[in-house]
N, C-alpha and C positions, 0 to 999 in steps of 0.2 A: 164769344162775341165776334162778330166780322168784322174785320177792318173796313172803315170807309176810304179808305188811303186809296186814290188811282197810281202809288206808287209805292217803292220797298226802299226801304230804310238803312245805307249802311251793305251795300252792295261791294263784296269782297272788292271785285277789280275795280270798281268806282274810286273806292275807298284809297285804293292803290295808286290809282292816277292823280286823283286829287294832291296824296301825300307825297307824290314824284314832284307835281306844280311847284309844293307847298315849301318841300325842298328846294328847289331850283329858285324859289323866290330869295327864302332867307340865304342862300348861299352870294346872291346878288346884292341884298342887300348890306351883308357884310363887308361887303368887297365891293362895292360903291360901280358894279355894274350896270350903270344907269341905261344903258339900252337895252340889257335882259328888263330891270324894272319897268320901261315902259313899252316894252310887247309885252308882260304881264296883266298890265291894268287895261280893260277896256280903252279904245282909242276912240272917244266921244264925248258927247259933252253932257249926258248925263252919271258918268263915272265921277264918285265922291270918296275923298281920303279925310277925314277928321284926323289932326296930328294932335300932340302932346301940347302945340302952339298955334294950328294953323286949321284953317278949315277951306279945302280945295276942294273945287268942284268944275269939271272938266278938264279932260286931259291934257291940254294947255296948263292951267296953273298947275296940274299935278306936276307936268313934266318942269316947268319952270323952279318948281320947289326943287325935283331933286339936282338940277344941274347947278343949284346955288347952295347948296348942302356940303358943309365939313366931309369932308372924307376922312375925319378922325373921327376915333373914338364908337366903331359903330358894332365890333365885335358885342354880342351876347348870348349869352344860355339859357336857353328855351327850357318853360316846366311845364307840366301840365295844358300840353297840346293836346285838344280834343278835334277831330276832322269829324262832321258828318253830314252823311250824303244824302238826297232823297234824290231817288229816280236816278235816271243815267245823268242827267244834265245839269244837278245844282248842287251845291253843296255851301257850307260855312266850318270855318276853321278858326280856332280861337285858340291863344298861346297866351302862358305869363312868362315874361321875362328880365332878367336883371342882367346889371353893366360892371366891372369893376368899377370902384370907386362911385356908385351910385348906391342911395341907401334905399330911393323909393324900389317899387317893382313896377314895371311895366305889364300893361295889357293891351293884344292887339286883336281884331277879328278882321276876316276875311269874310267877304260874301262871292264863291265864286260860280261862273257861269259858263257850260260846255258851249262851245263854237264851232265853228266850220274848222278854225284856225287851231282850234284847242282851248284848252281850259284858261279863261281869263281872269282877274279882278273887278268886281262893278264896282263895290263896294268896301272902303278900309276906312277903322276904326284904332286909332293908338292915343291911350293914356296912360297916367302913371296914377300912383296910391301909395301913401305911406306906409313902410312895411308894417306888419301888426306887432304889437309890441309882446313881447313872451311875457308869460305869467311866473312870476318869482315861484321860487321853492316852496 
């Protein structure tokens, strides 16, 4: 069967650059880089971040959350990152992750978008979920 797709899916160097961004984000994030995070996300006011507490929308509140944000405790180990791309220009990135001394797990997705400037953030999404409880012997 043809594909109807005007695009391909999962473009080795896409894939690559995306996961350099994706890098460079959480390395920022860890480490309370607050001006890598906000050349990251879209600078506009249709850019939205759902948090674990909060619901920003526009680069304004996004920016105002992280400069009032702990700089403790933000180290975490990413599982189960999936990047995938459509075309040269779009992609979404979706991670699970946990914290010492937290028992939920966290989930985060990315929505990102190619620019002139490079690959930015429109769209972030972070919650948490009880971890699943294991089934006895």
């Amino acid at each position: 069967m043809e594909s109807t797709q005007p695009f391909e899916i999962n473009l080795p160097e896409v894939v690559a650059e995306v996961r350099h961004a994706f890098q460079r984000y959480e390395v920022a994030l860890t480490t309370n880089q607050v001006e890598v995070l906000d050349e990251l996300f879209l600078d506009g006011p249709h850019t939205v971040r759902y948090g674990g507490t909060e619901n920003l929308v526009g680069t304004e509140a996004i920016r105002a959350f992280r400069q009032g944000r702990s700089p403790k405790n933000l180290m975490r180990t990413l599982h189960q990152t999936v990047i995938t791309t459509y075309g040269q220009d779009y992609a979404v990135a979706n991670t699970e992750f946990t914290r010492e001394g937290e028992t939920r797990i966290g989930r985060q997705s990315h929505t990102w978008l190619r620019l002139p400037q490079g690959w930015r953030i429109v769209a972030a999404h972070v919650s948490w979920m009880d971890a699943p409880k294991t089934m006895p012997a």
